[in-house]
Each structure stands twice: as C-alpha cells, then as structure tokens.
C-alpha positions in Angstrom: 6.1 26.2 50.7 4.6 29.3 50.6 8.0 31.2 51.2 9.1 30.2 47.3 5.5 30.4 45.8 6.3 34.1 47.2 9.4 34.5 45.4 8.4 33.1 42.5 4.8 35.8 42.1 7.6 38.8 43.1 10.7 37.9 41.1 9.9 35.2 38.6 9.2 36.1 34.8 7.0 33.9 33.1 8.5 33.7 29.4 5.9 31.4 27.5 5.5 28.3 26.2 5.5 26.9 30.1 9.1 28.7 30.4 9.5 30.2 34.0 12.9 32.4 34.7 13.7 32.5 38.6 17.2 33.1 37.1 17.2 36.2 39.7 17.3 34.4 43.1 17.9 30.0 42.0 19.7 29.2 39.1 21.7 32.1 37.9 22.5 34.6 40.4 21.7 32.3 43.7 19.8 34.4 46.6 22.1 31.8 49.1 20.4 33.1 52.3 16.8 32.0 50.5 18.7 29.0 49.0 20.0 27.7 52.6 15.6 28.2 53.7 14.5 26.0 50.5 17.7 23.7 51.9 16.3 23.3 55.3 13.0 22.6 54.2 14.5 19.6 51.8 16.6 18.1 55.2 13.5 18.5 57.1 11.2 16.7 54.9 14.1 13.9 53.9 15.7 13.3 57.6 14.3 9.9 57.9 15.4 9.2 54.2 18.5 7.3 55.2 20.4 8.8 51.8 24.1 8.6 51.7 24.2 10.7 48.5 22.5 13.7 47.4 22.3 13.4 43.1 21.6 16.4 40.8 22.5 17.3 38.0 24.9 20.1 36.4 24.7 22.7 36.4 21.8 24.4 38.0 20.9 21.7 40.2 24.0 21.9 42.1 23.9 24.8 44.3 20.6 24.1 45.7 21.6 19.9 46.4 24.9 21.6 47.9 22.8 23.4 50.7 20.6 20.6 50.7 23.8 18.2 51.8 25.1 20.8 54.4 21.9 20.1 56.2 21.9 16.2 55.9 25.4 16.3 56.2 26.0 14.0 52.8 28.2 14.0 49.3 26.9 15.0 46.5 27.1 13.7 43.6 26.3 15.4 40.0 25.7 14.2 36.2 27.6 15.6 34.2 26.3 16.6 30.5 28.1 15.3 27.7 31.2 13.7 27.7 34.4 15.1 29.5 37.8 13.8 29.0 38.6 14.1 32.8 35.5 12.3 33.9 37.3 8.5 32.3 36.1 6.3 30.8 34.6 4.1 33.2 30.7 5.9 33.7 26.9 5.9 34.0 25.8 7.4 31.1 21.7 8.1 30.2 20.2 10.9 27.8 17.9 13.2 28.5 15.7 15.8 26.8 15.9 19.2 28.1 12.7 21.0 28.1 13.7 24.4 28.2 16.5 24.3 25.8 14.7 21.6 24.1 17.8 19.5 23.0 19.0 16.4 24.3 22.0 15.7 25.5 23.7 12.9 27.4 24.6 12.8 30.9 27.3 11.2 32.9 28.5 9.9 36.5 31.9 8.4 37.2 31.3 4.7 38.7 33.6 5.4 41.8 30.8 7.9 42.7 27.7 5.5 42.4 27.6 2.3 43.9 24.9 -0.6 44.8 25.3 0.5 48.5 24.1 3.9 47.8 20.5 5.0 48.9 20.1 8.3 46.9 18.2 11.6 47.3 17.8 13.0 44.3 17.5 17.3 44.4 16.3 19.8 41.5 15.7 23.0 40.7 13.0 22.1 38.6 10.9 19.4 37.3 8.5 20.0 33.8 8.3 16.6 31.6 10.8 15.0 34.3 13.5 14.0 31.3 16.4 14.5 33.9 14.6 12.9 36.6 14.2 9.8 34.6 18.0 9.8 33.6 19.1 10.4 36.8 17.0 7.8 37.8 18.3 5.1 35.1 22.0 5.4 36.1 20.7 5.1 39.6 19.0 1.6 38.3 22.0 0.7 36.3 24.2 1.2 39.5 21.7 -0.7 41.6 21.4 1.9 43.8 17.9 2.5 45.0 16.1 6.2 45.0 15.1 7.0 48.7 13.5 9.9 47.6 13.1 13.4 45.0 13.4 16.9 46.2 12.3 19.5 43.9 12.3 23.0 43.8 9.8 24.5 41.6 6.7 21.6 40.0 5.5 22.6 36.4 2.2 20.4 37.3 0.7 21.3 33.8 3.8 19.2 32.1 2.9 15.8 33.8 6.2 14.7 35.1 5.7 14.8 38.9 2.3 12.9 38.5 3.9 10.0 36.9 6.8 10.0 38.9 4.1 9.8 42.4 2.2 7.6 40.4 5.4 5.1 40.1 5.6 5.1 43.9 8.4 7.8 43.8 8.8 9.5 47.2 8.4 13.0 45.1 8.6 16.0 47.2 8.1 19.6 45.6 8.0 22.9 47.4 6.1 24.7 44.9 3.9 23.3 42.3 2.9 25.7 39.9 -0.4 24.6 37.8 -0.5 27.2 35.2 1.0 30.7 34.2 0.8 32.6 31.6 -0.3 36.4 31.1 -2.9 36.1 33.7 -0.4 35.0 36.1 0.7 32.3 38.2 -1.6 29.7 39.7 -0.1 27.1 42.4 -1.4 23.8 43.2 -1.2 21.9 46.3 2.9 21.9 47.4 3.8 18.6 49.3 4.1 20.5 52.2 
C-alpha cells in the first residue's frame, strides 16, 4: 500500500538494529483518519474471510484491529500480556518473545472470548520474527478455532517471520513490507497488495 510505505519514508525513524518507530502516526499517538485508510484496506482484502473475531494483541495492536472491526463489523478480541487478576482464571495462555523489547512475556485470552466456532482474523501493527503471531496463533489452536487469515501493518521482510508464516499456508496479508533500512534508508518489497 503505497499510502503507508509513504508514511513510513516521511514520518518513520529508523532506530537500528531492525528497530523502526512509526510511534508518530500507529502505535503511540494514532493518526485515526490514516488508521481508518489502513482499516479499509484490511476489510477490503478480508471481506470474503468469513471471521467472526478480529484477534490482536495489547496494546498496540488494538487500535488498528478496532478500525479494522468497524469495517467488517466484528468483536475483537485481544491477548492480554501477563497475568491479570480480573482476566480469571479460566484462559488461553502462550509466551511470546518480543522483538523490540526483546523480553518475553506471556499472553492471555479469557475462554468465554475464544471458542471452537470462531474463524479468526488476526490484525497487527507489525510483524519482525512473528513471536506474537505464533502465540496468537497457538491459543487459536488450543481453542480449536481456526485462523481465516493475518492482517499486518508494517512486514520487517529481513526478520523472516512473514515468509514462514506464507510458507505454512497462512493467508498473510501485509500492507507494507519493508526489506531493509538502515542509514541509507528504507527499501520496500513487494506489499500483498
């Protein structure tokens, strides 16, 4: 989408070590006019998806699967991370390793959320190693749900996550694929669209 890939060369800062901040307009202060454009591209691509739930997960994977559901008119449904008192006891629970903030940390969905009748979308901001992707896609399993398809924001190509994820079968859809940056810059790869 060459409307992000845009955004991304005027607004995004490239921090190193295959860091990118887009804090400016997607997952910090939220541009929701650009947001509700990168939403309507996600319901346009996933219309014949057939989800009943839109899955992300906290906490800046929310506002864009949010838009994303106004468009497909569906719930969504987010992972917590870590354990919360008011969540119960009764959960989904898989761990993931956070790239960026390289920790891990465990993440959580209430059961009454999740069930074996669900078809889910899955929508992200962003998608490096694809450590979230894969927990959200073991409680999915667990559930015995099944994944209709992946939305994603913004592809780090160099980190290898959205080519195994295709190469799975995953119906993985990114709108920007970035396939290097550094100080020379951004280079983009071939978006889905």
């Amino acid at each position: 989408m060459r409307l992000l890939e845009e955004r991304i060369e005027k607004d995004g800062v490239v921090l190193g070590f295959g860091v990118l901040k887009v804090d400016s307009f997607l997952n910090h202060q939220i541009d929701v006019l650009f947001l509700d454009k990168l939403a309507a591209e996600f319901a346009e691509i996933f219309s014949k998806a057939r989800a009943t739930k839109i899955l992300t997960v906290e906490a800046s994977g929310i506002a864009l699967a949010c838009a994303a559901a106004r468009f497909l008119e569906l719930p969504v449904v987010f992972a917590k991370k870590g354990s919360r008192s008011n969540v119960g006891n009764d959960v989904y629970t898989a761990s993931s390793h956070s790239f960026t903030h390289n920790t891990d940390y465990n993440m959580e969905i209430s059961k009454k959320y999740l069930s074996a009748s669900d078809k889910v979308l899955i929508i992200d901001d962003f998608l490096a190693t694809g450590g979230a992707i894969r927990a959200l896609l073991s409680i999915v399993e667990t559930a015995k749900a099944r994944v209709v398809g992946i939305g994603i924001a913004i592809e780090k190509g160099f980190q290898g996550g959205g080519k195994a994820l295709r190469d799975e079968g995953y119906n993985l859809r990114s709108l920007a694929v970035i396939e290097s940056m550094g100080n020379d810059g951004i280079i983009f790869g071939q978006a889905d669209r």
